[in-house]
N, C-alpha and C positions, 0 to 999 in steps of 0.2 A: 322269916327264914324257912325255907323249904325244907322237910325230912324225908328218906328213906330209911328203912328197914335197913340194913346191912347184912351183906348173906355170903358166910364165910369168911371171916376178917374183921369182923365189926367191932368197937369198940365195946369192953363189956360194959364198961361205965351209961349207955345209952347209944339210940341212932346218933350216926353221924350227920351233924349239919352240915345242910349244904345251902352254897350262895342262894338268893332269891331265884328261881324258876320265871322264863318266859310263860308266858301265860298258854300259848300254843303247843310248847315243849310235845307234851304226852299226845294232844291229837295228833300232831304230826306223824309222831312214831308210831300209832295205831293206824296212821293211814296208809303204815307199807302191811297191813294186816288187812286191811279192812275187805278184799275180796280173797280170799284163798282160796285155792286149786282145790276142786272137789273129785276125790278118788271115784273111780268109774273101776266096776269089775266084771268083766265079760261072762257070758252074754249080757246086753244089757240094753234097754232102748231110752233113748232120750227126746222131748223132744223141746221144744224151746221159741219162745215168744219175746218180740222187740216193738214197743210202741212209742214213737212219739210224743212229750209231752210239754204242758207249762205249768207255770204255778200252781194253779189247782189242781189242777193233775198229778201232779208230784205229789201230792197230800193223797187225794183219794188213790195214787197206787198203794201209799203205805197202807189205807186206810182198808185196800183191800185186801192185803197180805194179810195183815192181823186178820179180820175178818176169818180168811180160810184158816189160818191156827186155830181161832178158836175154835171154829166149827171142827176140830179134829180131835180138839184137848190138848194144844202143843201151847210153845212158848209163844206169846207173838214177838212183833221186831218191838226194840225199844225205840221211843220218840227219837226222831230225826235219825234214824238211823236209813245207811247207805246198805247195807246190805244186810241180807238174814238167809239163813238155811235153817228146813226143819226137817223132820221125818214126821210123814205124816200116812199111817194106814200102811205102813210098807212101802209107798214112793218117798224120793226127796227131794222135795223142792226150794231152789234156790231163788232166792229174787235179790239184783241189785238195780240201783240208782246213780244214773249217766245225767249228764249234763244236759242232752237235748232227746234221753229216752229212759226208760227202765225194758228191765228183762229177765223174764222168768224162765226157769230151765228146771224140767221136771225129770227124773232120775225113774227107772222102776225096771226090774230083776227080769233077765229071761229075753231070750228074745229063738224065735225059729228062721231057719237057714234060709226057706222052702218061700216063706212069707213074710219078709222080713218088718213089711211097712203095714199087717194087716191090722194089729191091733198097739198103735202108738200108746206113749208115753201117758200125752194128754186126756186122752182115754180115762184114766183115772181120778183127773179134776172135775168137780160138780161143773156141770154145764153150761149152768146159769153162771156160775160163776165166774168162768171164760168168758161168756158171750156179754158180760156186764163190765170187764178192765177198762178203765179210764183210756183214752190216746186216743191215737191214730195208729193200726197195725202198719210196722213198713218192713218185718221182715218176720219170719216163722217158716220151722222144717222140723224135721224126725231125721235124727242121729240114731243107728243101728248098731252095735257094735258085737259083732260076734267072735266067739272063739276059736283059734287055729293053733296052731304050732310051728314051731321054725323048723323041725324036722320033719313036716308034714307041704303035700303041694299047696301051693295058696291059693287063696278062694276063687273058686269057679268063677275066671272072668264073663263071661257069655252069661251064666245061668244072672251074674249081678249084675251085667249091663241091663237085661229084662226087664229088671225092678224097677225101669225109669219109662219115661216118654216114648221109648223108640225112636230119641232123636240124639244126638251126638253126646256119646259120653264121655266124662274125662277121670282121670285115675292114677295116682301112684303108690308110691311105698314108702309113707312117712318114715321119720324115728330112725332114719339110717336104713329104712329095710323090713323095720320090727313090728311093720303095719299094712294093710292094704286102706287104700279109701277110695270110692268111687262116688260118682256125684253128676249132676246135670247142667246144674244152677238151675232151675224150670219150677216154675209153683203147680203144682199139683192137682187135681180136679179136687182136692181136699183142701185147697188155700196152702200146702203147705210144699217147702222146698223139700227136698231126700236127698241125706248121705248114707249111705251104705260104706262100712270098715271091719276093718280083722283085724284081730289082738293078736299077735303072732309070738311075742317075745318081748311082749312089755309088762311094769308093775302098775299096779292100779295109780297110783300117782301118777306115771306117766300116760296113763290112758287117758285120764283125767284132764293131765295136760292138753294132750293133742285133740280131744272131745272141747275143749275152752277153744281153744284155737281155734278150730273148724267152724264151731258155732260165731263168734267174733268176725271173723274173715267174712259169713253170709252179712252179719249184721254190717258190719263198717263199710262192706263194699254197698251194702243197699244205701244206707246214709250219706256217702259219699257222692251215690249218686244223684241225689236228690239234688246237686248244684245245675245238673244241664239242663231240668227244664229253666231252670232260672237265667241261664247261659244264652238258651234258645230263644227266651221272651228278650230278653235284653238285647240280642245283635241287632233287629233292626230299629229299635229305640235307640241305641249307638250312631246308625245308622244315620238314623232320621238328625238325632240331634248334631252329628258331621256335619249335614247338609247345612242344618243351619246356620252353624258357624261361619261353612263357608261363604252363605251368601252373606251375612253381617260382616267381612271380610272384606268382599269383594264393595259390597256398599260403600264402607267406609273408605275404601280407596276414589270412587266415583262422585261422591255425595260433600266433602270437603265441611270445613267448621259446621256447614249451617244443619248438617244431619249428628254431628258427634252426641249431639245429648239424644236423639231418641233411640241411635242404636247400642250407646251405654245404657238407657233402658231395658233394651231387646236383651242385650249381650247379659245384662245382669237376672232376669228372667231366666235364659239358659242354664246360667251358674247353676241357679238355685233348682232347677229339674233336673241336673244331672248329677250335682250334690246330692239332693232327695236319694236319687235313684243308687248313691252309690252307697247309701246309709241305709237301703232296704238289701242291697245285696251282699255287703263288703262282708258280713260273718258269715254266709252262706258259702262265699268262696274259700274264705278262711277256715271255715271248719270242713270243707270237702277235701281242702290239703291236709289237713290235720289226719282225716280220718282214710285218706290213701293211703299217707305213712302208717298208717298203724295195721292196713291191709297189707302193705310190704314187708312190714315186719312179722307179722303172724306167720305168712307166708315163709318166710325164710325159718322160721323157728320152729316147721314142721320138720326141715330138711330131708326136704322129698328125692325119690330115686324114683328115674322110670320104670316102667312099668313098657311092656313093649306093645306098638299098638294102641297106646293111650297119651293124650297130651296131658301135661302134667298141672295140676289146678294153677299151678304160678304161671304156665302158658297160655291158658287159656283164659285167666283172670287179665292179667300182663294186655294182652292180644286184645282183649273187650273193655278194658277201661282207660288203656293209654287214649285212646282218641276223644274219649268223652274227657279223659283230666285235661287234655290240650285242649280241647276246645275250651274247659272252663278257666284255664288258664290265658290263654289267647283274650278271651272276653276279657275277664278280669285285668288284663294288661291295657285292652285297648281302652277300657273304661279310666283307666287309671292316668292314661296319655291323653285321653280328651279331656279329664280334671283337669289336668295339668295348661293345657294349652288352652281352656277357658279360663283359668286363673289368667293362665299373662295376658291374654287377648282383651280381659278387663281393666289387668292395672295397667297395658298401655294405652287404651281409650280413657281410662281414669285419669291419666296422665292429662293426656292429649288434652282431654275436658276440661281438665284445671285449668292448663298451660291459657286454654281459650278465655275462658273466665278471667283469671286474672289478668291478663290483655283486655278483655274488655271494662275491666272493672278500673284499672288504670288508667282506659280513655276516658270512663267515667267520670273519676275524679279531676282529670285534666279539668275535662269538661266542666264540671262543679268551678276547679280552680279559677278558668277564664272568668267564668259566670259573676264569681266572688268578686275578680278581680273591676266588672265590669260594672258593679252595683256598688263598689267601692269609691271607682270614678263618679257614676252616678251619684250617689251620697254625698262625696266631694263638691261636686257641682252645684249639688243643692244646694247644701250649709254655706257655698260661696255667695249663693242666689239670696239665701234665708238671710246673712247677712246683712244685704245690701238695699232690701225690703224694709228690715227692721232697723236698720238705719237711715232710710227712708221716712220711715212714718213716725222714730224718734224725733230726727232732725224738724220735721214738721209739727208737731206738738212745740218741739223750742222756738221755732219762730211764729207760730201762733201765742204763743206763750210772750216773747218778746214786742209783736205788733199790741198786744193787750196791756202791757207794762207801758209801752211807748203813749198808746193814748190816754191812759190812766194818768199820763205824768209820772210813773215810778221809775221811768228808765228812760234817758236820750238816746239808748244805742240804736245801730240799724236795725232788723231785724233780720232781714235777709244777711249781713255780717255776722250777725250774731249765730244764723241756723250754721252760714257756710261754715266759723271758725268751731261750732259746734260736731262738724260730719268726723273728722280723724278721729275724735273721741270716741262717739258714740261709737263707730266701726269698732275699734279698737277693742272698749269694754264688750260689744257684741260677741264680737271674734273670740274672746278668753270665755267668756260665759260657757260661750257653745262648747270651747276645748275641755273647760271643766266639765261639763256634760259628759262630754263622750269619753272622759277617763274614767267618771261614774258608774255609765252603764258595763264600762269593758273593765272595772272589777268586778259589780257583781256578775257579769255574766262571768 
């Protein structure tokens, strides 16, 4: 039986027992815990790292987080743990653990109006120790977050456009209003993305919020996109493998029984390359849906206002990754209809195949049957023959037998009477011999 403490009402007599506990019970309910909203307080620069990983990777990222606590004197993460935050030296850095990445988001005080990207977050993590993170880097930027007021103008658009490429910026007014953020989406001659924001009328929790969000949005939309080169290598292996179908197709309408088994060969080869193919891409497509919705959703949970003059990140997100989801969508479908119509293309040549087979396997037997029937005759005719031999060469022993009797004196009969009245017999006893025989062998066979 399971125990709790009891807190406010408890029985004095002891905890109250409770039924047995699922064994999952408490991780679950620690897993609506396990990443929480880290308060941001203006000024303040962030900046933030997302790698790709697998199994050993997944270890050596823990293995590197601990690593940097210790080397600070901080907690490290405990084993198997999905997420950890520490303060370490006056920045904070968070690291959690995704399914196909982890990501580190480093936290540190201050930031200037004037320069906003010149001395990042990262800045403050040992060197080596960055350029040593297990993965593959697929996404990384510097979060700015400076202070304004709602009763003051809001942040110098022009002086913040600056801060970027010089090439198209986009921009609104999260939080209802209570924010500015500007941004490029462009990696940086520093490897990294830049947002630039103003805290106008938010609490560090909400700043927090919208700082998670932003960062999430670069991440999930890089991740997502990782499906179109996969989209791109695939159309004309699609392509190709249509082709082939079609002519397996066309064949089989031309080529009649006598080609049906080599192109159910063909045709079963195709299966299995485009099975193959669809078991190397099927989670990549599936996780590029997964990870759009959750770009759509961030995006709406800024609930952005325009900003005039500036498109707003949901338009210009919207506007650049609808054509890359459709296209990985489109693939993924058409992938999915070629499955499909080499499945049936096999089990109706499968069909067809049989249907042949066993037609032929029936003339077979026929065949067999006559055969049987005809060695049956034959057999027949012999044991007639065999018969009529060994009543032959009896009957002749008896009338050699009876001319030797006759000159002996032992017998007056004829001989040749004697062999003739001897032939019905000896047939007779022959004939039953051989039946008995052949009841013989057709038990034990």
């Amino acid at each position: 039986m399971a125990e709790r403490a009891s807190e406010g009402g408890g029985d004095a007599a002891g905890p109250r027992r409770l039924p047995p506990e699922h064994p999952w019970r408490v991780a679950l309910t620690e897993e609506l815990h396990a990443r929480p909203i880290e308060p941001v307080v203006a000024p303040a620069r962030l900046s933030f790292l997302a790698l790709l990983c697998d199994g050993t990777e997944r270890e050596a990222a823990w293995a590197a987080m601990r690593d940097l606590a210790l080397r600070h004197g901080a907690a490290p993460p405990s084993p198997g743990a999905v997420h950890h935050s520490a303060e370490l030296g006056g920045i904070r850095v968070t690291w959690e653990l995704h399914t196909e990445f982890y990501r580190c988001v480093v936290q540190r005080p201050g930031a200037e109006a004037e320069q906003p990207f010149a001395a990042p977050a990262i800045d403050a993590l040992p060197a080596d120790w960055v350029a040593a993170l297990p993965g593959r880097l697929i996404a990384a930027g510097h979060l700015v977050l400076l202070r304004g007021a709602a009763d003051r103008p809001r942040l110098d658009l022009a002086a913040g456009a600056r801060q970027f490429s010089g090439g198209a910026v986009f921009g609104s007014a999260p939080a209802d209003g209570a924010a500015t953020v500007l941004s490029d989406f462009r990696i940086h001659a520093d490897g990294f993305a830049r947002f630039l924001a103003e805290d106008r009328a938010m609490t560090a929790r909400q700043a927090g919020r919208m700082a998670q969000r932003l960062i999430e949005i670069d991440i999930y939309r890089a991740t997502a996109q990782l499906a179109l080169p996969v989209a791109r290598e695939l159309g004309p292996v699609l392509t190709r493998f249509e082709q082939a179908l079609s002519e397996i197709a066309a064949a089989q309408v031309a080529g009649g029984e006598a080609m049906e088994a080599a192109l159910l060969d063909r045709l079963t080869r195709l299966a299995a390359d485009v099975e193959s193919w669809h078991a190397r891409t099927r989670f990549r497509f599936d996780a590029a849906a997964a990870y759009h919705a959750l770009v759509e959703r961030r995006i709406a949970e800024l609930r952005e206002r325009r900003i005039e003059g500036f498109s707003t990140l949901e338009e210009f997100l919207d506007r650049r990754l609808a054509p890359a989801r459709a296209t990985c969508i489109a693939v993924a479908r058409r992938h999915e209809a070629l499955s499909q119509h080499v499945a049936r293309a096999t089990q109706l040549l499968s069909t067809r195949v049989g249907v042949t087979r066993e037609r032929q396997a029936q003339a077979l037997l026929a065949s067999m049957d006559r055969r049987g029937q005809l060695q049956l005759h034959l057999q027949q005719t012999v044991e007639g023959l065999s018969i009529a031999a060994i009543t032959y060469y009896i009957t002749g022993l008896i009338a050699y037998l009876a001319k030797g009797a006759k000159s002996a004196g032992l017998a007056s009969l004829d001989p040749e009477m004697t062999a003739a009245a001897c032939i019905p017999v000896v047939a007779l006893a022959v004939g039953l011999g051989i039946l008995r025989i052949r009841r013989s062998l057709s038990r034990d066979g």
